[in-house]
Backbone as CSV, one residue per row, in Angstrom:
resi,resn,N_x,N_y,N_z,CA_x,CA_y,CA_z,C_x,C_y,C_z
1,UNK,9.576,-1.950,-22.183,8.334,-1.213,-22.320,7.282,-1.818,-21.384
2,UNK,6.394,-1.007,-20.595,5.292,-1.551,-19.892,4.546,-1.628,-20.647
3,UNK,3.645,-2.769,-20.120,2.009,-3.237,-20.435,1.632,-1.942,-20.041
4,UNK,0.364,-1.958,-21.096,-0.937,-1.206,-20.359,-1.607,-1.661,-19.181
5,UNK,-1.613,-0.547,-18.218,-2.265,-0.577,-17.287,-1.584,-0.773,-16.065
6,UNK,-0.073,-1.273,-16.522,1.104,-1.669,-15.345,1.396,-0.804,-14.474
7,UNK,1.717,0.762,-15.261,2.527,1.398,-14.779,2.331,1.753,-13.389
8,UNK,3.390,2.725,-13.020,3.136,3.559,-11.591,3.347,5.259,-11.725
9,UNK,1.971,5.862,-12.193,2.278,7.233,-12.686,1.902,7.987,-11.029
10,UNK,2.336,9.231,-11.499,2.062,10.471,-10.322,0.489,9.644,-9.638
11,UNK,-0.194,10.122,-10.358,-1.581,9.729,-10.325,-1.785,8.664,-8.670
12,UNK,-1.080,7.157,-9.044,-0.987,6.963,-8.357,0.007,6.470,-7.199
13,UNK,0.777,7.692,-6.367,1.380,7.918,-5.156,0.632,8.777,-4.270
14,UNK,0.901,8.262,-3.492,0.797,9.500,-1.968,2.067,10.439,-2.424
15,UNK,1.701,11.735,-2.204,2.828,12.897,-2.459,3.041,13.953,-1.493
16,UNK,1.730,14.299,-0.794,2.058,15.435,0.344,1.755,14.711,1.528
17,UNK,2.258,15.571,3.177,2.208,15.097,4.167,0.723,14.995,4.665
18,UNK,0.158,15.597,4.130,-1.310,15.682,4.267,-2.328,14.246,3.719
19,UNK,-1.928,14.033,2.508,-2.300,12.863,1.831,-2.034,11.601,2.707
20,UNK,-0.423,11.904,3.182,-0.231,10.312,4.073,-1.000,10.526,5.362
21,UNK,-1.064,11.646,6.113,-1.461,12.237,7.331,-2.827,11.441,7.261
22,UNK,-4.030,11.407,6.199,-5.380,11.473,6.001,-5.303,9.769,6.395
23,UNK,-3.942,9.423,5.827,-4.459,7.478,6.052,-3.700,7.457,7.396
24,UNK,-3.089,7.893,8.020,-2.849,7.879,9.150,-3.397,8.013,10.470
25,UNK,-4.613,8.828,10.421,-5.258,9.446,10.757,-6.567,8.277,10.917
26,UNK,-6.978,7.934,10.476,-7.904,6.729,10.753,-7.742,5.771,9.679
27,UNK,-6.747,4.776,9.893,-6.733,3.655,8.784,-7.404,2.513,9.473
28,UNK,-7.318,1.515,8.823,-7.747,0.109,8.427,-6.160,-0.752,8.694
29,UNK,-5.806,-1.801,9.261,-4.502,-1.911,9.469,-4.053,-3.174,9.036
30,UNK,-3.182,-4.073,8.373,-2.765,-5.286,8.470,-0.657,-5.189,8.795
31,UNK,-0.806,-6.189,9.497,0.575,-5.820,10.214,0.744,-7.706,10.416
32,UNK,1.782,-7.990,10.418,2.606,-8.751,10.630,3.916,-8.904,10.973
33,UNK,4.764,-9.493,11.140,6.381,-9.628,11.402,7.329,-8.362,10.488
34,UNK,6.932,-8.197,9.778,7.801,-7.950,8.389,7.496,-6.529,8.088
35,UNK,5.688,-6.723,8.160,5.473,-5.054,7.108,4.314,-4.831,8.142
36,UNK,3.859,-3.519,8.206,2.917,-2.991,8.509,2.057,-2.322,7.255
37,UNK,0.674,-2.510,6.988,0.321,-1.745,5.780,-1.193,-1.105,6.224
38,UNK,-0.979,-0.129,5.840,-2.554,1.127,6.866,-3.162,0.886,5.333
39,UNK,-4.438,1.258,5.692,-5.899,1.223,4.254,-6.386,2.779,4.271
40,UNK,-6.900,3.155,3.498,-8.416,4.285,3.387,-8.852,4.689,2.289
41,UNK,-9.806,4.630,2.298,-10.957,4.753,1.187,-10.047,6.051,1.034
42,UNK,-10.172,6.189,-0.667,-10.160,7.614,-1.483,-10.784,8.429,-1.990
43,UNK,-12.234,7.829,-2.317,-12.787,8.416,-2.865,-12.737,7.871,-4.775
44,UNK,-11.776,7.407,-5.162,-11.480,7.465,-6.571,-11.460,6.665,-7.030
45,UNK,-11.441,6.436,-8.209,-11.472,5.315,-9.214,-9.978,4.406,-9.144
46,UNK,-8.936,4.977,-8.600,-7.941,3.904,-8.437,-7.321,3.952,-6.946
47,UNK,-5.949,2.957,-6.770,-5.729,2.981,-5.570,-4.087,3.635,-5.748
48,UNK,-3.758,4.385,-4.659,-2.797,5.332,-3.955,-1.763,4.431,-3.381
49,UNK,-0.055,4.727,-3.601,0.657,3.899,-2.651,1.756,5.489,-2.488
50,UNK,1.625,4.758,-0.498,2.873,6.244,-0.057,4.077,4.675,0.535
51,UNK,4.998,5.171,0.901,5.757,4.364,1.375,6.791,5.290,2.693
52,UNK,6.742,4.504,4.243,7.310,5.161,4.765,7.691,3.684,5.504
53,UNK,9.261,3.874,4.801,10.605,2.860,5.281,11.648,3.651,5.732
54,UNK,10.895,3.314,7.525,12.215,3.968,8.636,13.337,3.878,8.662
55,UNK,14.347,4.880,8.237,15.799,4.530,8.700,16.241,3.535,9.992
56,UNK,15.264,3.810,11.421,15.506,3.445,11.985,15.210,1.790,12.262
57,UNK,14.133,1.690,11.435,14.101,0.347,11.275,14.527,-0.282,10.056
58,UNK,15.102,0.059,9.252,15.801,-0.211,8.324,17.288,0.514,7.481
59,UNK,18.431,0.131,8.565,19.329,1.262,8.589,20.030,1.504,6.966
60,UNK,20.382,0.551,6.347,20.855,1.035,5.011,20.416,1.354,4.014
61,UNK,20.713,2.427,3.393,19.729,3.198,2.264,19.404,1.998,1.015
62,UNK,19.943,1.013,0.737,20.472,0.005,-0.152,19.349,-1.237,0.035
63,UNK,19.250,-1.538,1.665,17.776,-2.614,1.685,16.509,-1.511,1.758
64,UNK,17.108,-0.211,2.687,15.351,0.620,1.886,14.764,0.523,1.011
65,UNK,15.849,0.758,-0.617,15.429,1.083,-1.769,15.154,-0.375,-2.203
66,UNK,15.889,-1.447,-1.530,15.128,-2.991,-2.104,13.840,-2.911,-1.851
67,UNK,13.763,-2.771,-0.400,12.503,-3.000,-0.070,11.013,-2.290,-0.750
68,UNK,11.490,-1.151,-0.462,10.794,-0.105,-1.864,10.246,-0.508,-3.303
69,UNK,11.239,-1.131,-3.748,10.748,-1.282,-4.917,9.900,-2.918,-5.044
70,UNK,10.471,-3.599,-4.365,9.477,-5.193,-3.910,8.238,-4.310,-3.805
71,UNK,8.354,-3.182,-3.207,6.621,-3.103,-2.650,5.728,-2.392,-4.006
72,UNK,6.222,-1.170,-4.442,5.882,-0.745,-5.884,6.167,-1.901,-6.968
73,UNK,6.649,-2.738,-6.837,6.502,-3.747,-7.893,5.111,-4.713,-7.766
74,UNK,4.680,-5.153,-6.267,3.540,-6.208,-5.578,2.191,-4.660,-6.421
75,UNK,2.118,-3.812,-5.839,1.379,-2.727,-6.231,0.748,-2.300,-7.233
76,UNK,2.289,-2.337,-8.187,1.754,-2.404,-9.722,0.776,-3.646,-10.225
77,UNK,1.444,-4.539,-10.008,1.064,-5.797,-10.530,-0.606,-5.631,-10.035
78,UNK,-0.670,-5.198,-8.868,-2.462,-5.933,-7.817,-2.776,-4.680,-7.957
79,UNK,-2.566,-3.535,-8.657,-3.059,-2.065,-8.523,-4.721,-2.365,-9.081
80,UNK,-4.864,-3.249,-10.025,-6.526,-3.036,-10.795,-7.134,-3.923,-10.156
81,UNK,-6.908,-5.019,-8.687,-7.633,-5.096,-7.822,-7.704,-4.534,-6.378
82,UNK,-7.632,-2.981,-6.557,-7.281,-2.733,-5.047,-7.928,-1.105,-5.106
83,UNK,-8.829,-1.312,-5.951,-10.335,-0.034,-6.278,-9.461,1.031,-5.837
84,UNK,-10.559,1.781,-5.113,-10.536,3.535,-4.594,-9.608,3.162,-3.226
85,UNK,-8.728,2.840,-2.692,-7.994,3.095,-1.678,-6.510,3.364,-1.367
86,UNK,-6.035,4.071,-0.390,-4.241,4.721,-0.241,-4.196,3.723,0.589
87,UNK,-2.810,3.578,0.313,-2.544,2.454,1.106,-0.791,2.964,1.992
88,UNK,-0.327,2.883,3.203,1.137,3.096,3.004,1.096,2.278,3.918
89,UNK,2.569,1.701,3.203,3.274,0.546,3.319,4.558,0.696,4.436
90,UNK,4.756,0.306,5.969,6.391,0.545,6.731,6.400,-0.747,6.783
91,UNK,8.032,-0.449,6.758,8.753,-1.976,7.305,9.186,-1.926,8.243
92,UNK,9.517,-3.209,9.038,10.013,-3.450,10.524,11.195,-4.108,9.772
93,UNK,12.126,-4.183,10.884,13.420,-5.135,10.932,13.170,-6.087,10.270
94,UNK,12.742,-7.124,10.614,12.647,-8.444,10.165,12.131,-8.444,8.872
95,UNK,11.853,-7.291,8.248,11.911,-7.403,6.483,13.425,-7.824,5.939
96,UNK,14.627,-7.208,6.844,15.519,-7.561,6.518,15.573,-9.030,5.793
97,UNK,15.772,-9.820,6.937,15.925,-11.717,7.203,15.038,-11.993,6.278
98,UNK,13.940,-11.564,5.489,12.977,-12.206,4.321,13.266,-12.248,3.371
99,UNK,13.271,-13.439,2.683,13.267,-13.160,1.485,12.521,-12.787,0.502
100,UNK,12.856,-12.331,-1.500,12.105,-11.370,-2.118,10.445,-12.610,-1.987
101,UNK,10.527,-13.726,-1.704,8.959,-14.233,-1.907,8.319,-14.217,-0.957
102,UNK,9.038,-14.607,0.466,8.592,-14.224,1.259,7.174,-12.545,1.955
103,UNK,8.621,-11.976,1.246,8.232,-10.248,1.120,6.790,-10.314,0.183
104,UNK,7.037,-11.246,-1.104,5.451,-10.610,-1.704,4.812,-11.214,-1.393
105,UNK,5.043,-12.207,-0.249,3.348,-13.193,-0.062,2.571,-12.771,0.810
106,UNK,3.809,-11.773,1.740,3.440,-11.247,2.726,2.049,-10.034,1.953
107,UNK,2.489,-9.122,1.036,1.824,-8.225,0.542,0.896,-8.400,-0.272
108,UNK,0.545,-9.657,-0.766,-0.447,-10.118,-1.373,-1.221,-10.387,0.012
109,UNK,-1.243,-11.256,1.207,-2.031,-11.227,2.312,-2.626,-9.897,2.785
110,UNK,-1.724,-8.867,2.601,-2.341,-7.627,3.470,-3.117,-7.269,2.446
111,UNK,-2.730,-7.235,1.016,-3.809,-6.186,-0.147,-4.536,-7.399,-0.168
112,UNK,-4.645,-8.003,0.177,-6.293,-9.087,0.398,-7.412,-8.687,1.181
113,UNK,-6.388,-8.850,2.083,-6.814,-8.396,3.504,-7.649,-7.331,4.020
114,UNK,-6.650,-6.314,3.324,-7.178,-4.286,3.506,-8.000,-4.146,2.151
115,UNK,-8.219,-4.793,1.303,-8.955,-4.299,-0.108,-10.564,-4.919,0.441
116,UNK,-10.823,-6.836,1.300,-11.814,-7.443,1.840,-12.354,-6.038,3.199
117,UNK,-11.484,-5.692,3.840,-12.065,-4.894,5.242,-12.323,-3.761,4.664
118,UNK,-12.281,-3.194,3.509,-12.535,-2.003,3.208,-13.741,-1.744,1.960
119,UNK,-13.971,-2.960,1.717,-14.989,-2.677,1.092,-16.466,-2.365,0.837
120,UNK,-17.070,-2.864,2.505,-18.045,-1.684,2.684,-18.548,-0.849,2.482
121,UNK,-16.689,0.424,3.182,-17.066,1.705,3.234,-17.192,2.225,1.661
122,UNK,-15.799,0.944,1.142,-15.900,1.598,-0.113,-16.241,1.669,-1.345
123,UNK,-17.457,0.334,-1.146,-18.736,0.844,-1.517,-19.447,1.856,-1.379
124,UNK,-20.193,1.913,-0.176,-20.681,3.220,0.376,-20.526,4.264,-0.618
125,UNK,-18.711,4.648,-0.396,-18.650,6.211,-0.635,-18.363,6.403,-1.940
126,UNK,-18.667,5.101,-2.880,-18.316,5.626,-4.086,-19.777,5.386,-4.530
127,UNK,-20.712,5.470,-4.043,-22.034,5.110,-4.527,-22.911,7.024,-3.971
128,UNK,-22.746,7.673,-3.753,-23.366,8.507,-3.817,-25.248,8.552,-2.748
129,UNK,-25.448,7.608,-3.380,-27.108,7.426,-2.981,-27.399,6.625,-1.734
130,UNK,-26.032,5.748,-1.629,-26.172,5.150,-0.270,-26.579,6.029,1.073
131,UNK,-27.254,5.570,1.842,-27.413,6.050,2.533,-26.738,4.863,4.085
């Protein structure tokens, strides 16, 4: 059974091409060896995860779905510090050669990282009156 507050409902994924398109489209970026992870303000009271793990950079369906779920697992856990923003997550090759701690220290650096560079705006746009 999950804790409250753990889960990973509809609510929050990226689901249409449009949704990932919008963080694509002008993100916020942290990238390293391993993962690449784009930012953008949402607008909303929580934060968004899409995931796009290239076949081509990651040929077997078997470390995709590892990798996948390392990342929706880092997500869940840091979801109630990571406010109004979508975030999607690719992997490069060399996610392969990492290991699972490796992999989350890496993703604790970037949702540090992209939650600190984004908070500005996303202040700003969840404040209404800002000017």
């Amino acid at each position: 059974m999950e804790a409250s507050g753990q889960g990973f409902p509809k609510t929050h994924r990226l689901n249409t091409a449009a949704e990932f398109q919008r963080v694509f489209d002008q993100p916020l970026k942290s990238a390293d060896s391993r993962l690449t992870v784009l930012a953008r303000t949402n607008g909303k009271t929580h934060p968004r995860l899409g995931l796009a793990i290239s076949k081509r950079q990651v040929r077997k369906a078997t470390d995709r779905n590892l990798i996948k779920r390392l990342v929706r697992e880092s997500f869940r856990l840091r979801q109630h510090t990571l406010g109004g923003l979508d975030f999607v997550v690719m992997a490069r090759s060399a996610a392969l050669q990492a290991d699972h701690e490796t992999l989350r220290r890496s993703l604790q650096k970037h949702w540090d990282r992209l939650v600190t560079q984004c908070k500005p705006s996303w202040s700003s746009s969840s404040n209404p009156t800002a000017t």
